[in-house]
C-alpha positions in Angstrom: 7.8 -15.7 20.8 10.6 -17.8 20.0 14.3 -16.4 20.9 16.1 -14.9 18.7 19.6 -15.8 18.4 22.8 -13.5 19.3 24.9 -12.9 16.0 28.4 -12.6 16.9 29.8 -11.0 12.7 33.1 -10.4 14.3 35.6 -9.7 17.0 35.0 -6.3 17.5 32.0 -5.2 20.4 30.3 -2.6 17.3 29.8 -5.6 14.9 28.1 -8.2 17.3 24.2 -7.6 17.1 21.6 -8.9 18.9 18.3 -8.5 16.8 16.2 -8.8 20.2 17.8 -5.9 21.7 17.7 -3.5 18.4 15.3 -1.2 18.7 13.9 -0.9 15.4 13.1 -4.8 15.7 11.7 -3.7 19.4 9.4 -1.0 17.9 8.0 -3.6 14.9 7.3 -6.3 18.0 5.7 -3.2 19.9 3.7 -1.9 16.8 2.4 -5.5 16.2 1.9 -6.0 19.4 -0.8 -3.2 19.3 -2.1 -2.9 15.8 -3.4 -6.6 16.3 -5.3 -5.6 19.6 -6.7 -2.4 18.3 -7.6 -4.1 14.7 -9.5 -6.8 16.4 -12.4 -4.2 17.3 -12.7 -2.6 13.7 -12.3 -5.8 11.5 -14.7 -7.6 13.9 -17.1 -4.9 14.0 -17.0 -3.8 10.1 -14.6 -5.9 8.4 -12.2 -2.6 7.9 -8.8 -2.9 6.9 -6.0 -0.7 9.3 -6.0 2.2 6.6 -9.9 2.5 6.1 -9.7 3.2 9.8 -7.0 5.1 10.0 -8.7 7.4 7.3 -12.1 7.1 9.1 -10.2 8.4 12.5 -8.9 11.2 10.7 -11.8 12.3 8.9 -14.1 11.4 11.8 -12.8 13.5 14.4 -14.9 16.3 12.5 -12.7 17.9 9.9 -12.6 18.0 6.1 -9.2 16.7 4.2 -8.1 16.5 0.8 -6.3 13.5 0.5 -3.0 15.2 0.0 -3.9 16.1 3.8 -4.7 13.1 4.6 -1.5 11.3 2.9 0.4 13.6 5.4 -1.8 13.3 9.0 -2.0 9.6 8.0 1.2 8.8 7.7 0.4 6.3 4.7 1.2 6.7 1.0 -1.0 7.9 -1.9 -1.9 4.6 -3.0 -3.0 3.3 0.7 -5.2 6.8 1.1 -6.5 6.4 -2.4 -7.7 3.2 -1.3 -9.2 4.0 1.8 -11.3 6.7 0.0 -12.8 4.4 -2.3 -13.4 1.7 -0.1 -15.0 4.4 2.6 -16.6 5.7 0.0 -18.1 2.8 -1.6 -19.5 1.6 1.9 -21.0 5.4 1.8 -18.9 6.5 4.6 -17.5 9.5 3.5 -18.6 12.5 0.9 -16.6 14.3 -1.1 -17.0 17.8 -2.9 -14.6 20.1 -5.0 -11.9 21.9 -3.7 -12.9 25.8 -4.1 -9.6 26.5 -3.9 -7.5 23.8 -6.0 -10.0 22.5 -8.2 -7.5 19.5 -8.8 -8.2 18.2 -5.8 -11.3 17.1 -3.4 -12.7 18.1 0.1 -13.4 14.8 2.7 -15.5 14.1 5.3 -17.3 11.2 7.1 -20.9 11.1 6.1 -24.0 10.9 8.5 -23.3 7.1 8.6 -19.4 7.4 8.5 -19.8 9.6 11.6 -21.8 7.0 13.2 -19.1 4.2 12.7 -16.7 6.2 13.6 -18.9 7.1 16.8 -19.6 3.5 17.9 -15.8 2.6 17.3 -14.2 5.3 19.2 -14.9 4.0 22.9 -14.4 0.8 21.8 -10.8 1.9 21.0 -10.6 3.6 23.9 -11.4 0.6 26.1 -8.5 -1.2 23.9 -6.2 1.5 24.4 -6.7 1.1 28.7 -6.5 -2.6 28.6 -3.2 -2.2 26.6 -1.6 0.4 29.1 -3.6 -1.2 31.8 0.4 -2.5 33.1 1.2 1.2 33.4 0.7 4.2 35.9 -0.2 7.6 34.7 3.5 8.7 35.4 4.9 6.0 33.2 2.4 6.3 30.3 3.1 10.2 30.2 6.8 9.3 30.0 5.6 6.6 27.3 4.2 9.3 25.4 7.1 11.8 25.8 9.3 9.4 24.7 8.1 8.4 21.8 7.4 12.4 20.6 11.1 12.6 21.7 12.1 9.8 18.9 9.9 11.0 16.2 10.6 14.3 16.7 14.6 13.2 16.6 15.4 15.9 19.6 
């Protein structure tokens, strides 16, 4: 990656910024960084976009969503999720039913073959996941991890 150049807006130490050093700008690098390594498996494997997977993770791991749920656990937008629903859909990768208890709203879950993508992608991901923290000890990804709750959960 090319350097990114110091911008010195004025005299005083608060205004000089150094987009390198930001963290938001660190976390967008970081988030890149790993999207692209992890999206190589399921774009090369199924020609899936990140939020058909993301939604296929979710659902996968053996629970039923409505896609309000899934907006939230998903951390994507009502659009994005709508999307992924019909494209997993369409590929016949998930089934969907009435809610019993909101009958505005539908009950998801992977389908026999949605559960078998899903199945063949996981250790895949996995092995991904190792090679990407493969610079890191066990102490050091556990402090990764703690860190990063700590940040999100803003304590």
């Amino acid at each position: 990656m090319k350097d990114i150049p110091t911008c010195q807006t004025g005299t005083d130490a608060e205004t000089d910024f150094d987009l390198p050093d930001f963290f938001p700008y660190q976390t967008r690098v970081f988030y890149k960084c790993v999207s692209e390594a992890v999206a190589r498996v399921y774009v090369d494997e199924y020609g899936m976009k990140p939020y058909e997977w993301r939604a296929l993770a979710i659902l996968g791991m053996s629970n039923s969503y409505t896609p309000a749920e899934l907006v939230t656990l998903s951390s994507m937008d009502k659009v994005t999720v709508s999307r992924a629903i019909a494209s997993l859909s369409k590929r016949g990768w998930l089934l969907s039913r009435s809610n019993k208890k909101d009958g505005r709203s539908r009950i998801l879950r992977t389908s026999a073959e949605g559960q078998k993508v899903f199945s063949h992608l996981v250790p895949k991901m996995r092995a991904v996941e190792q090679e990407i923290l493969g610079g890191l000890s066990q102490d050091e990804i556990s402090e990764l991890r703690r860190l990063m709750r700590k940040v999100v959960d803003g304590s």
